[in-house]
C-alpha positions in Angstrom: 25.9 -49.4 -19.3 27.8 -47.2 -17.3 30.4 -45.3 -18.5 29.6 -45.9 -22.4 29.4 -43.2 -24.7 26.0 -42.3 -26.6 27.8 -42.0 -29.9 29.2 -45.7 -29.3 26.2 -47.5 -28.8 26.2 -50.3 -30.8 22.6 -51.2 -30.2 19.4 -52.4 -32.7 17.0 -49.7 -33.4 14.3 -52.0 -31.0 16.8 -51.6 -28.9 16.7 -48.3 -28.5 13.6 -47.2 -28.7 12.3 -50.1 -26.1 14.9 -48.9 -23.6 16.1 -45.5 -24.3 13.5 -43.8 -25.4 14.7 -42.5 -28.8 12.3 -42.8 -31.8 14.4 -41.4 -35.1 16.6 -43.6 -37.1 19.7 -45.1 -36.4 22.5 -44.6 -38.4 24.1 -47.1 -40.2 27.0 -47.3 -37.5 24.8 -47.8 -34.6 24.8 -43.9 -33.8 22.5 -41.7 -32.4 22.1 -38.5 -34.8 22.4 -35.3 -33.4 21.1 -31.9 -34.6 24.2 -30.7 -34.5 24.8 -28.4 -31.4 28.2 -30.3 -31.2 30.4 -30.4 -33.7 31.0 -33.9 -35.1 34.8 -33.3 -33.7 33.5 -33.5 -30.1 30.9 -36.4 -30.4 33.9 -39.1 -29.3 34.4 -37.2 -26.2 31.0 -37.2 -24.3 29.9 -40.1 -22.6 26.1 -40.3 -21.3 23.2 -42.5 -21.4 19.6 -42.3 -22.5 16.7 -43.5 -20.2 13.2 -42.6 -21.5 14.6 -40.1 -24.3 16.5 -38.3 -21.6 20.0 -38.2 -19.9 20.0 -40.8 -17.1 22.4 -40.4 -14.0 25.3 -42.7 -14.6 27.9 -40.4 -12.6 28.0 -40.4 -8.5 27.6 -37.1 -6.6 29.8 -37.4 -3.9 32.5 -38.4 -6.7 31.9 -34.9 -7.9 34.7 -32.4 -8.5 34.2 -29.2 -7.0 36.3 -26.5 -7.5 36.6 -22.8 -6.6 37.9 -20.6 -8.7 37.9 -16.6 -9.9 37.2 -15.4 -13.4 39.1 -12.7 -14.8 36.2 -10.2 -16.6 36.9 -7.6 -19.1 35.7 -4.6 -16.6 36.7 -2.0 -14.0 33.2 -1.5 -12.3 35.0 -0.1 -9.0 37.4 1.9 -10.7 40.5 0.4 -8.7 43.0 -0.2 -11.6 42.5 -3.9 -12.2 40.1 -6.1 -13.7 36.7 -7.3 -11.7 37.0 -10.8 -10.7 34.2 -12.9 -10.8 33.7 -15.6 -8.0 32.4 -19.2 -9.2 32.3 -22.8 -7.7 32.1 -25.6 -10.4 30.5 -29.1 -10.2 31.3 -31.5 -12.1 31.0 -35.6 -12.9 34.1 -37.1 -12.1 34.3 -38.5 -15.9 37.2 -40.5 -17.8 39.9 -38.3 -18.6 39.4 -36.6 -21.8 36.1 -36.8 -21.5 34.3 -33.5 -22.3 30.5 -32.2 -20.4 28.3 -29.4 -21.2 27.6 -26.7 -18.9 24.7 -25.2 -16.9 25.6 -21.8 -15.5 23.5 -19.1 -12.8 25.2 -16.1 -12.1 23.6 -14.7 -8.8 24.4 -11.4 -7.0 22.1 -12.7 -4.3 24.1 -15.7 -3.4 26.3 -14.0 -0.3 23.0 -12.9 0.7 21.8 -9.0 1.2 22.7 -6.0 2.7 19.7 -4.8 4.5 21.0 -2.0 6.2 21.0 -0.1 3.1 18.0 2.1 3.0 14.7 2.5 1.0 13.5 6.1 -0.8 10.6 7.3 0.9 7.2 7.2 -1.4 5.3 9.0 1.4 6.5 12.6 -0.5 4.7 14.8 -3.5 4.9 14.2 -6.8 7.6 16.6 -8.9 5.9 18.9 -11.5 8.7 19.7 -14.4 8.9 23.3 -14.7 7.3 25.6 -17.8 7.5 24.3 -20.7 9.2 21.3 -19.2 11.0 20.2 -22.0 13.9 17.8 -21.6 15.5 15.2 -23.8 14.7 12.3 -22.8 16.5 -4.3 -5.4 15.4 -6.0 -8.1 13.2 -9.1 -8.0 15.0 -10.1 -4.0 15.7 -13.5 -3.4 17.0 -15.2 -0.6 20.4 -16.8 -0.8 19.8 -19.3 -2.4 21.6 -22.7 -2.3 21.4 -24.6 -5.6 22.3 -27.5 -4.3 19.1 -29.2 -6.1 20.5 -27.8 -9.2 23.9 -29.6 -9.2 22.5 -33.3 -7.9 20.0 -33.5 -10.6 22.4 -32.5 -13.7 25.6 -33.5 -12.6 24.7 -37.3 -12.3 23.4 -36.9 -15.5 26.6 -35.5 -17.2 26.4 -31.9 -17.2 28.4 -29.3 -15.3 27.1 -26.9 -13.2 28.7 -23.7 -12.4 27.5 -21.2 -10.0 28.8 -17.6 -9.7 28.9 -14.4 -7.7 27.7 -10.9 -9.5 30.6 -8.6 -9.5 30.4 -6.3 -6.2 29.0 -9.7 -4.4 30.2 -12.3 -2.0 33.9 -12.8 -3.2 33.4 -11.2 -6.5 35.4 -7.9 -6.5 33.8 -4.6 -8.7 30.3 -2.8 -7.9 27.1 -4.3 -8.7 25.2 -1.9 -11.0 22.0 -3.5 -11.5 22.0 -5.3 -15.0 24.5 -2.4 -17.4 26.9 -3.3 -19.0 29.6 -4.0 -16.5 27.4 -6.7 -14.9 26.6 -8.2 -18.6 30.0 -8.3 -19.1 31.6 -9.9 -15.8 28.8 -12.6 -16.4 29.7 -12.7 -19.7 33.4 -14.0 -19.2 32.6 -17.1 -17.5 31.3 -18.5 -20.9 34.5 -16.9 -22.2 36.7 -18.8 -19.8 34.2 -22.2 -20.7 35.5 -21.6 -24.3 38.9 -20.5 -24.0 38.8 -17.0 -24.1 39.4 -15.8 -20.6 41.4 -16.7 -17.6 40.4 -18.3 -14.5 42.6 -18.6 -11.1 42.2 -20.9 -8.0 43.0 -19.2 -4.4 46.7 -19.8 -4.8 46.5 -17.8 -8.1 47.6 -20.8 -10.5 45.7 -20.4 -13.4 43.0 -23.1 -14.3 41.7 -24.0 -18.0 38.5 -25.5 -18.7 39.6 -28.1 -20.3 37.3 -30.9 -19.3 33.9 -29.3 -20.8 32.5 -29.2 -24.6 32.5 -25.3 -24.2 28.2 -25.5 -25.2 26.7 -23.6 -22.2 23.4 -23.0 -21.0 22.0 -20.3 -18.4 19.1 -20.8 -16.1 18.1 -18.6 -13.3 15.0 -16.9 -11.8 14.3 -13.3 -11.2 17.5 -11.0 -10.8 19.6 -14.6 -12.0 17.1 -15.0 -14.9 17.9 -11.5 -16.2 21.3 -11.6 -16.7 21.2 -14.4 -19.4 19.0 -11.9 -21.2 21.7 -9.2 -21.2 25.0 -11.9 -21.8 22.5 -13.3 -24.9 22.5 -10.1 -26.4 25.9 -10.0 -26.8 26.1 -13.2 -28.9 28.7 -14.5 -26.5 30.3 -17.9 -28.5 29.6 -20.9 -26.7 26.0 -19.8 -25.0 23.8 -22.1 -26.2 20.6 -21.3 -25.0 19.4 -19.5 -21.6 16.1 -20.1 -19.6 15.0 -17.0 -18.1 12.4 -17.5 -15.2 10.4 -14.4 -14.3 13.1 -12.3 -15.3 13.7 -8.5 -16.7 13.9 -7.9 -20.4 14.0 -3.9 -19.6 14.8 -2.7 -16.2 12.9 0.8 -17.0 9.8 -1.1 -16.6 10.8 -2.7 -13.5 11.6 0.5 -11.6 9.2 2.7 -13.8 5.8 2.6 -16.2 4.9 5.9 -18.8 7.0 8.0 -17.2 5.7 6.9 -13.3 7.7 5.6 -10.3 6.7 2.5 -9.9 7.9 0.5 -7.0 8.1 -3.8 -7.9 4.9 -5.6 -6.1 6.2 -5.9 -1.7 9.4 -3.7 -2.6 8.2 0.5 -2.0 10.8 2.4 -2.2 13.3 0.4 -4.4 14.8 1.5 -7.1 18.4 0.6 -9.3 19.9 2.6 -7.3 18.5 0.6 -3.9 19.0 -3.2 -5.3 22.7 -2.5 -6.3 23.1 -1.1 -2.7 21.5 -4.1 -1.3 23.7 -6.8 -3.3 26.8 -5.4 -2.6 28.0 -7.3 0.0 31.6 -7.9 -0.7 34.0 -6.9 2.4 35.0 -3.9 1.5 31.9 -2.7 0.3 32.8 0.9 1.2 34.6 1.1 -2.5 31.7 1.0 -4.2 30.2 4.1 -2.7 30.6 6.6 -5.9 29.4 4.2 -7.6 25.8 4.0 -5.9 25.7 7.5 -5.4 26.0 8.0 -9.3 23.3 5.6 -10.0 20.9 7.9 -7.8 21.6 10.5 -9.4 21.0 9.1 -13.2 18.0 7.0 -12.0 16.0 10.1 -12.4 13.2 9.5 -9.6 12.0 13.4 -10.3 11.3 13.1 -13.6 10.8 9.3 -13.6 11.8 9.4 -17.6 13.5 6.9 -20.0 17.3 8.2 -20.3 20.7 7.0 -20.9 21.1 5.2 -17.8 17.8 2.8 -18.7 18.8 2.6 -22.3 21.9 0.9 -21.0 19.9 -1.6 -19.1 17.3 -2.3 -21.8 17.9 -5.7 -23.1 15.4 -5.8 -26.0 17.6 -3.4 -28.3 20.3 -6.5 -28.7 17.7 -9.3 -29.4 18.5 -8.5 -32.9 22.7 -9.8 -32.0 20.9 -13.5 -29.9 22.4 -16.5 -31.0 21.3 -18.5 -28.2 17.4 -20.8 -28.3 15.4 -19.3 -25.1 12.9 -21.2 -23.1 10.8 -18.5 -21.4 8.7 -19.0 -18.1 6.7 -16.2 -16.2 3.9 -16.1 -13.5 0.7 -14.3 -14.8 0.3 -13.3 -11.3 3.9 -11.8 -10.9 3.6 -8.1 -9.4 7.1 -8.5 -8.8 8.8 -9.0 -12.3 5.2 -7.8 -14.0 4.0 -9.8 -17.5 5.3 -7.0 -19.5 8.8 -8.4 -19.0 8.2 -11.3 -20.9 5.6 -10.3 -23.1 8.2 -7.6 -24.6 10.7 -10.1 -24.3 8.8 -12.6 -26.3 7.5 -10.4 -28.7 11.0 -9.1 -30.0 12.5 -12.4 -29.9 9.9 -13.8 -32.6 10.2 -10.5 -34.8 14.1 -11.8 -35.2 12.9 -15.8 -35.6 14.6 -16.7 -32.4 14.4 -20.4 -31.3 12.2 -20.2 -28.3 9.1 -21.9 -26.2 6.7 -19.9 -23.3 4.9 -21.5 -20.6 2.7 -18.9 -18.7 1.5 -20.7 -15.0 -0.8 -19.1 -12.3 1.7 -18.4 -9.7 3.3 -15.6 -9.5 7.3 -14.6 -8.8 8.5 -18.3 -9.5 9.2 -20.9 -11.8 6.2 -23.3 -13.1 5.3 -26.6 -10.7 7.9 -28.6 -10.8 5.8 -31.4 -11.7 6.3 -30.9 -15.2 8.8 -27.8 -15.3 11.4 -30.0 -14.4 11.0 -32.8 -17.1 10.6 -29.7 -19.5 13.9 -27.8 -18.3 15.7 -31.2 -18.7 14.6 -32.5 -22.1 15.2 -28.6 -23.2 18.8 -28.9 -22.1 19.3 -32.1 -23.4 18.5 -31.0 -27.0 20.6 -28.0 -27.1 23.6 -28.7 -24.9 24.3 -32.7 -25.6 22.0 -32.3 -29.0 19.7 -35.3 -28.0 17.0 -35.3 -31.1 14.0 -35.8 -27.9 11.4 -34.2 -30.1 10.6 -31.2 -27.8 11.3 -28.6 -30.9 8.4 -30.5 -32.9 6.0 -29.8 -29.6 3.8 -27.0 -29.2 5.3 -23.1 -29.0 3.6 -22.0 -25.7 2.4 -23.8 -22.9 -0.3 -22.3 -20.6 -2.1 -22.8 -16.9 -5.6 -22.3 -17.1 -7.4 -20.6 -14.2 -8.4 -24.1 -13.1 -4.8 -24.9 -12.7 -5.0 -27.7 -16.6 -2.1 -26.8 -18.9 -3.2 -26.2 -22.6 -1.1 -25.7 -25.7 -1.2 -23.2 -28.4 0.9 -22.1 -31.1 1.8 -18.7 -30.2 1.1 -15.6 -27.5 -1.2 -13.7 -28.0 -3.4 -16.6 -29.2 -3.5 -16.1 -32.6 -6.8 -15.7 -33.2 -7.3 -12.3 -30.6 -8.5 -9.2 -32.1 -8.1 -5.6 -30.7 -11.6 -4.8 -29.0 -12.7 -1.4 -28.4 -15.0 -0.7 -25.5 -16.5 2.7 -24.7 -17.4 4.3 -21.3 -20.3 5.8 -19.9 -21.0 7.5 -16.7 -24.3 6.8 -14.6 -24.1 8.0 -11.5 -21.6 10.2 -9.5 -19.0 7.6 -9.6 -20.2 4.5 -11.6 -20.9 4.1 -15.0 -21.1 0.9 -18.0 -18.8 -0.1 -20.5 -20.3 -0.6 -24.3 -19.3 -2.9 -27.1 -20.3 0.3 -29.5 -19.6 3.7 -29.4 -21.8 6.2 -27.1 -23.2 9.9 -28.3 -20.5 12.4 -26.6 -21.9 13.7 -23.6 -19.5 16.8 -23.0 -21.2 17.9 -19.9 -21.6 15.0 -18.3 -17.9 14.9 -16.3 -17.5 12.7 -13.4 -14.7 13.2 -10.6 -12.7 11.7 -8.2 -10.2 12.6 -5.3 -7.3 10.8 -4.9 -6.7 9.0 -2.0 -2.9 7.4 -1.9 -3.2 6.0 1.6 -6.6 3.5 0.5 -5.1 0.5 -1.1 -6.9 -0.9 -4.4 -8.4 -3.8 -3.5 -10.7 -1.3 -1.2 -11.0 0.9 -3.5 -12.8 -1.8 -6.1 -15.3 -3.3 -3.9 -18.8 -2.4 -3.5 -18.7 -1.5 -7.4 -22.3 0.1 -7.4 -21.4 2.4 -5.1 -20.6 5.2 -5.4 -17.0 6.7 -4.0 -15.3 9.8 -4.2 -11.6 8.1 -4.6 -12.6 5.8 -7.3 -14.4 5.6 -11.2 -15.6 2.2 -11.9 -17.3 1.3 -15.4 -19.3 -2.3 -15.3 -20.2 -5.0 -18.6 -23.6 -6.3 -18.4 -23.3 -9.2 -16.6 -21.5 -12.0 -19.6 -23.3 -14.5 -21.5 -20.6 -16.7 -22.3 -16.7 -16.8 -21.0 -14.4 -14.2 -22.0 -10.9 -14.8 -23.2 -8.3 -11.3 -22.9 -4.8 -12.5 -24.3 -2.4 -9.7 -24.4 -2.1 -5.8 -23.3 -5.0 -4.0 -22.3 -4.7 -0.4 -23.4 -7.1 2.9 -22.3 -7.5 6.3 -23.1 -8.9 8.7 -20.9 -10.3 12.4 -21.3 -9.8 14.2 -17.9 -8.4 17.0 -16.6 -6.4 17.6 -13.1 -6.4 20.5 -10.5 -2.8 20.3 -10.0 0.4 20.1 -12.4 1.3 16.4 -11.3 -0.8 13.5 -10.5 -0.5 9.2 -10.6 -2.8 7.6 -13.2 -3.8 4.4 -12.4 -6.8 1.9 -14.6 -7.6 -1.2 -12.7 -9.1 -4.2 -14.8 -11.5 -6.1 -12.5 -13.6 -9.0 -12.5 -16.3 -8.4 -10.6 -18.7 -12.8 -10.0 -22.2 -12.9 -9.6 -22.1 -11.6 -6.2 -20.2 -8.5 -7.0 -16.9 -9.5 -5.2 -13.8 -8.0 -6.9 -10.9 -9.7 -8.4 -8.3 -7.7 -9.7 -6.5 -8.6 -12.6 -4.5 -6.4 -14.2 -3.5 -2.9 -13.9 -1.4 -0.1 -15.4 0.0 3.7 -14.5 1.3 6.7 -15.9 2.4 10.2 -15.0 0.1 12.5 -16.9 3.8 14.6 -17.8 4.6 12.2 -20.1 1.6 12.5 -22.2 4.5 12.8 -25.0 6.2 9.1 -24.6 8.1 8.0 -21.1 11.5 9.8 -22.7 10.5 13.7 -22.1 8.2 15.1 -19.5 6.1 18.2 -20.1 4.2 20.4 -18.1 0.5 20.2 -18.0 -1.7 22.9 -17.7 -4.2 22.1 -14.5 -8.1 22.1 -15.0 -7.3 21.8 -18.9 -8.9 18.1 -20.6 -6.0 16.3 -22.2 -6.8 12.6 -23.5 -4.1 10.3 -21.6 -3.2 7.0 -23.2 -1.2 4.0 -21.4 -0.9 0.6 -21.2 -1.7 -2.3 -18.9 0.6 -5.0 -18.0 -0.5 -8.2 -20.0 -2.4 -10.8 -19.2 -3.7 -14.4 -20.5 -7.2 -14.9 -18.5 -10.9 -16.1 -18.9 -13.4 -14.1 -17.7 -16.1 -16.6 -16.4 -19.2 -16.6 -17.6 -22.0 -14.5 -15.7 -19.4 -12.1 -14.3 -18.5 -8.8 -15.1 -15.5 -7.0 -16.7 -14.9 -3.8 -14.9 -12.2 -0.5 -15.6 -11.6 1.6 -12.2 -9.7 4.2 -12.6 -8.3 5.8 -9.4 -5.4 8.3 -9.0 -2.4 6.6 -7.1 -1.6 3.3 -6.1 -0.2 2.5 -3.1 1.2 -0.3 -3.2 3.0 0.5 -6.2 3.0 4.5 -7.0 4.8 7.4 -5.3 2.0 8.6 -2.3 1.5 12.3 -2.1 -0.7 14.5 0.1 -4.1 13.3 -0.5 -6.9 15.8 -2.2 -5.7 15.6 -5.9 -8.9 15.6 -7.8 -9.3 14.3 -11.5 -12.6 15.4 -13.6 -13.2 12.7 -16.0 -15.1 12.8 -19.3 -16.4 9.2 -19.6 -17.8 9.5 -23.5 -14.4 10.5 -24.8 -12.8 7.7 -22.6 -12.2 4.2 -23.9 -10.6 1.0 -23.3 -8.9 -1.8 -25.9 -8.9 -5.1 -24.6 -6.9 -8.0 -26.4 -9.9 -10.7 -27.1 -9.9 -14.0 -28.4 -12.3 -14.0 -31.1 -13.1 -10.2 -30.8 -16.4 -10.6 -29.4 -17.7 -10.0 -25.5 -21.5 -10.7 -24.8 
């Protein structure tokens, strides 16, 4: 059956099903109906073959046509005069002329590897207090180089093209990298253009090249920082993009680099900010051009202030969900401390308020893609549908995929489960440092404060064990021990009545699970500076030893709390692993009865 188009099999519907998997209706000409992702005009021109519903590999790899070639972008990043040009290697099945494949496209800066001799910030420094009154307006997820290699010899067999590419400012890309704005949207952008006809592309002896052999339907896949950018080209409602499947990747890099108004370093990366990744991607020759440009993104970063400007506005990808015409197939780790859960849970959330085709699966790892096992028969089928508009069924399937804590996968029709209701729980101090948490409101005890010191150099996990204890760098606030299991789907929220001895502090609430034999497990966690008591776009200065009620979110979460365990809030003042670390000694006085916590629960109800 090599060779022989889909559209021309003249097969019986037995046929068919028995040995390629399909289960609609046949048309009356033998024909395989499509949903339509290509036009009827380009059906005669693609030649595949089904096996089990899917694509089968009918083309030989080491027949493959490889080709190296730069794209011509629509920006300037460097500022030298001429248009960035972005470099790219294309794979492809060595078909029939005039034969026409899909694409799957990864734009990487990470591909020529990293520059590591560009340095870190130090977070060993104090915190900046804005000034009286203090108004004012208001490396990424590393990788190693990665060879994609496994990418090309599963999907090219199997009729696709695959086309890699180098971020502007990397490898033999010319331009700055400028961590995810526009210019970096954009030079990514124009290789879908080229795919469809709308830019050029040139080959090392500067002929130009057209892409004349593919169908011009794209789709982008990539993890982390090569996840992120077929957020940003999506947004732009590029013609030919498809659909994109973003992997642990960044829907707003403010909440990357930053969280209510705090430095926040990503989980293993201190000290990294916009600023640092760009620095540490650029790796083209002459990476001495690009200078001005990185010392222009330290400056608008804003690591005094830590606030939401300009310069993350332009690198927020959620304001241009509303302009997506491409289907998304989301994946995320709930344990990702790198590219943290609110990434995708923002991400997903906007793309359902504007009814955007798309499927979530949620596994238990953390910075990576789902096991393979069945991420790879998922990735495929997806593809298939939407690029080579194979009717496989997988749009009729549940919405959102999840790994349980015991590693099954269940389905459910959306995320947050639908049925999870906003649960308030109210604190109340016991002893110097500990205290309980309450399903109902407690009397307000205004006199009974409790305090603690903050201790940047004492990383959490110590800081949460030995909860009955009781320690002068931590709070911690205990359930009675639960009845029955637990389940949190969503953002945990709290709202805190303290007051600090100093201008500037880190806010930090820790949500622990605490098993039967008091060991800690901590499972999510959120921070805020206490300037931004006003949103993360304008710090204000606070007046020290004066109660304030700080509110602030925690990264979301999809977890069961086991039965017989405990739910526990810690509140501590930095983080080390993740905050700015001053001089030790900051102390916060905390007024437990005007404190509270909102936990996402399915069903409402914790006993």
């Amino acid at each position: 059956m090599n060779g022989k188009r889909m559209t021309a099999l003249a097969l019986s519907g037995l046929l068919l099903t028995s040995v390629f998997g399909y289960q609609g209706e046949v048309q009356a000409d033998g024909e395989i109906p499509l949903n339509g992702t290509i036009p009827e005009s380009e059906l005669s021109s693609t030649y595949i073959e089904l096996e089990d519903g899917k694509t089968s590999p009918i083309y030989e790899t080491e027949d493959a046509i490889i080709e190296e070639l730069w794209v011509e972008t629509e920006v300037d990043s460097d500022g030298s005069g001429e248009l960035d040009l972005v470099s790219v290697q294309v794979m492809r099945p060595d078909t029939e002329e005039g034969v026409e494949v899909p694409v799957i496209y990864e734009m990487s800066p990470y591909r020529a590897g990293l520059d590591w001799s560009y340095p870190f910030f130090d977070v060993d420094v104090d915190l900046n207090p804005v000034p009286h009154p203090g108004n004012r307006g208001g490396r990424g997820p590393h990788a190693e180089p990665q060879n994609l290699g496994a990418l090309g010899n599963y999907f090219v067999p199997r009729g696709y093209a695959v086309v890699l590419g180098e971020s502007i400012g990397s490898g033999k890309s010319t331009g700055c990298a400028t961590t995810g704005d526009d210019y970096e949207i954009m030079g990514t952008k124009a290789v879908i253009d080229w795919l469809n006809g709308s830019a050029r592309a040139f080959d090392a002896d500067g002929n130009e090249v057209a892409a004349d052999w593919t169908t011009g339907n794209v789709g982008m896949i990539g993890a982390s920082y090569n996840g992120t950018l077929p957020n940003g080209v999506a947004t732009t409602g590029v013609e030919g993009l498809k659909t994109i499947v973003p992997i642990v990747a960044i829907s707003s890099w403010y909440d990357y680099f930053r969280a209510n108004g705090a430095v926040v370093a990503p989980g293993g990366w201190q000290g990294e900010d916009a600023s640092v990744l760009a620095g540490l991607v650029t790796t083209r020759s002459d990476s001495e051009i690009c200078e001005p440009v990185l010392e222009q993104m330290v400056e608008d970063e804003d690591r005094v202030t830590g606030d939401y400007n300009d310069f993350w506005d332009e690198r927020n990808y959620l304001d241009g969900v509303k302009d997506i015409e491409a289907s998304v197939l989301l994946a995320h780790g709930l344990n990702d401390w790198n590219v943290k859960t609110k990434q995708f849970a923002q991400w997903w959330n906007e793309l359902g308020n504007h009814d955007v085709d798309r499927k979530l699966w949620l596994h238990q790892g953390g910075h990576g893609a789902p096991p393979a096992s069945l991420w790879n028969e998922e990735r495929h089928r997806w593809f298939d549908y939407w690029l080579y508009g194979i009717e496989n069924g997988i749009m009729d399937e549940e919405t959102v995929n999840i790994q349980r804590e015991n590693r099954d996968w269940v389905q459910q029709e959306a995320w947050p489960h639908a049925d999870v209701e906003e649960t308030t729980l109210w604190l109340k101090g016991e002893t110097e440092g500990t205290g309980t948490i309450h399903t109902s409101p407690v009397p307000n005890r205004p006199h009974d404060r409790q305090s603690l010191i903050d201790d940047p150099q004492t990383v959490a996990d110590d800081l949460v064990a030995g909860p009955g204890e009781d320690h002068e760098n931590r709070l911690v606030y205990l359930t009675d021990e639960l009845t029955s299991p637990v389940h949190m789907s969503g953002t945990p929220e709290v709202s805190i009545r303290l007051n600090i001895d100093r201008p500037v502090a880190n806010l930090t609430a820790l949500l622990v699970e605490y098993d039967e034999n008091g060991d800690a497990d901590i499972i999510t966690r959120g921070w805020m500076d206490p300037q931004n008591i006003k949103g993360e776009e304008r710090s204000i200065s606070i007046t020290p030893e004066r109660d304030y009620t700080f509110e602030w979110d925690m990264q979301p979460h999809d977890y069961v709390f086991e039965e017989g365990s405990r739910i526990g809030i810690v509140l501590i003042a930095s983080d080390y692993d993740y905050t700015i670390r001053p001089e030790a000694g900051t102390e916060l006085s905390v007024l437990p009865t005007r404190s509270k916590v909102t936990l996402p629960i399915v069903g409402g109800k914790i006993e």
